[in-house]
N, C-alpha and C positions, 0 to 999 in steps of 0.2 A: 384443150382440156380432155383428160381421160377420169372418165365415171368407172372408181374402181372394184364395184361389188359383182361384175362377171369374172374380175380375176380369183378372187375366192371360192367362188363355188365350188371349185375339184378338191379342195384341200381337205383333208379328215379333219373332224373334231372342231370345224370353225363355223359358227352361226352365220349362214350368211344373211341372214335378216338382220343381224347386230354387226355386217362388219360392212365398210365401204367408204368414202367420202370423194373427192375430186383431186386429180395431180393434173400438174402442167408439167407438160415432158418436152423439155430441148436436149436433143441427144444426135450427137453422128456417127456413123460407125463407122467405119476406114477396116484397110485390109483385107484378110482373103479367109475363105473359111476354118483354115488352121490357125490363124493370128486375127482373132476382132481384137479391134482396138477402138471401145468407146469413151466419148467425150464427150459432156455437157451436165445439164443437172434435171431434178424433178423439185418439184415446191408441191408439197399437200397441206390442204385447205380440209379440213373438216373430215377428218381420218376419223375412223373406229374402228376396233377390230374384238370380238370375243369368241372366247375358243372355249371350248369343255377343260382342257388342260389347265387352265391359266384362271384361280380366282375372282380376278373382278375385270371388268371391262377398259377399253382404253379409249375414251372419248375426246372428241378438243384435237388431234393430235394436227400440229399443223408442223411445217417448218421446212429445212430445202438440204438435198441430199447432192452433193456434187461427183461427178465422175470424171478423173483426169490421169493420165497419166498410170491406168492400171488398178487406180486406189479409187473404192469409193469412202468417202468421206461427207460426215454431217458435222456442223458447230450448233446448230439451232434446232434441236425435233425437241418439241415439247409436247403435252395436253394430259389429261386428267388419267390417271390409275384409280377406280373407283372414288372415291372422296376425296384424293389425296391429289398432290400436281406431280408430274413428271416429267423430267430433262434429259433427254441423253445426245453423247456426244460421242464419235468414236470416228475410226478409219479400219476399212478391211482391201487387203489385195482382193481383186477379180477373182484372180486363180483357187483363192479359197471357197468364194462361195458357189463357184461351177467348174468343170471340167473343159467346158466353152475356151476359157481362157487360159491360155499361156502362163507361165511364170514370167519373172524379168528374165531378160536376158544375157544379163551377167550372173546368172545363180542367183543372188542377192532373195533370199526366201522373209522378208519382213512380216511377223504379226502383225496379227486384228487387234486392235486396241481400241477398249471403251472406257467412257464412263455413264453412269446410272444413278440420277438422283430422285429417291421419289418419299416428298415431304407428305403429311398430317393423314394417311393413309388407316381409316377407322374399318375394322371387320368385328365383324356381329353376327353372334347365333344365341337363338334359346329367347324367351320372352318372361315381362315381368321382373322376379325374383332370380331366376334362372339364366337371366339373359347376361351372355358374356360378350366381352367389349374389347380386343386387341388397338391400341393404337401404335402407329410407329414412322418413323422417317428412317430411310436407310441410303447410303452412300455407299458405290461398288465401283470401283476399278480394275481392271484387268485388262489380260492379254490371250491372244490366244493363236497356236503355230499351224491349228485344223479344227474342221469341227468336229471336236469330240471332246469328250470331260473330262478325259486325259491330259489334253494338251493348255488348260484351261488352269491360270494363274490369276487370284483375284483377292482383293483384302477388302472386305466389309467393313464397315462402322454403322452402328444405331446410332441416329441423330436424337432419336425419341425412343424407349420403347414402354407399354405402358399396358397393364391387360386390370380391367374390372370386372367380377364378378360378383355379380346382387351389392352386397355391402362390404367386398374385400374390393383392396387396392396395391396391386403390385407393379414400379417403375423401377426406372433408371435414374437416377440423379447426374448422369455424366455422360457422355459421346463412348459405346462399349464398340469394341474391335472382337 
C-alpha cells in the first residue's frame, strides 16, 4: 500500500490537504535505462484530489489503472465530481505522458483515447433570491496524438443541462452535442 498525499505536495495549485487516498501498486520494470518497459497495475481506494484549477473536488475515486505492453489503461476509475458521480475510461501510450518512455518499435504512433462521464453535477453561487443553480451531466469522448489542445479531438453531449435562478428556469429537454 502507497499513502498518496506526499506525492502531491510539489504540484502547483493542488491542496494538499484535500488531496490523497491509498494505491496498491504491482509493477516491474524490465530493461535498461533507455528502454523501461513497465508491467502491472495500481487499484486506488479512497482517492481525492482538489486543485485551485479545477471547480469542485473529486472524492470516492477508487478503481484500477493497468500497465501492459506500453499502454496504460483503466476500465473502472470512478468516485464523485462535486455532487455529481464520475466514470472514466481511457488508454494512453507511456511515450505520451513522459519522455522516460520509448515509442513502439515499429513507428506504430497510437493515441490516448478517453471517455468522461460525469452525471447530476449541481454548482451554486449567490444566496436566497439571488442564488443561482447550474445542474448538468455531461458525456466526453476523445482522442488525443500529444499533450496539447491542439492535438485534442473530442464530441460532448449534455445529458442534463439545467441553470435556476431565484424564480427563472432554463433547461434542455433533449441529450445537446
Amino acid at each position: 500500500h502507497v499513502v498518496l498525499d506526499p506525492f502531491v505536495q510539489p504540484l502547483p495549485a493542488v491542496e494538499a490537504s484535500k488531496t490523497g487516498g491509498i494505491a496498491e501498486v504491482s509493477l516491474t520494470l524490465t530493461g535498461d535505462p533507455q528502454h523501461w518497459s513497465p508491467q502491472g497495475s495500481i487499484t486506488i481506494r479512497d482517492g481525492r484530489f482538489r486543485s485551485q484549477s479545477f471547480p469542485v473536488d473529486l472524492t470516492n475515486v477508487s478503481g484500477r489503472i493497468d500497465v501492459d505492453n506500453g499502454i496504460v489503461r483503466t476500465d473502472q476509475l470512478s468516485g464523485n465530481a462535486g455532487t455529481g458521480t464520475l466514470r472514466v475510461t481511457g488508454s494512453a501510450p507511456l511515450y505520451l505522458l513522459s519522455g522516460a518512455f520509448s515509442g513502439p518499435v515499429d513507428g506504430a504512433r497510437p493515441p490516448a483515447r478517453f471517455s468522461v462521464h460525469l452525471n447530476d453535477l449541481h454548482l451554486s453561487n449567490g444566496t436566497g433570491a439571488s442564488r443561482t443553480t447550474v445542474t448538468m451531466g455531461l458525456n466526453v469522448v476523445g482522442e488525443m496524438s500529444a499533450l496539447s489542445a491542439d492535438s485534442l479531438k473530442a464530441e460532448a453531449e449534455f445529458s442534463e443541462f439545467r441553470v435556476d435562478a431565484g424564480t427563472k428556469h432554463i433547461g434542455q429537454t433533449v441529450p445537446a452535442r
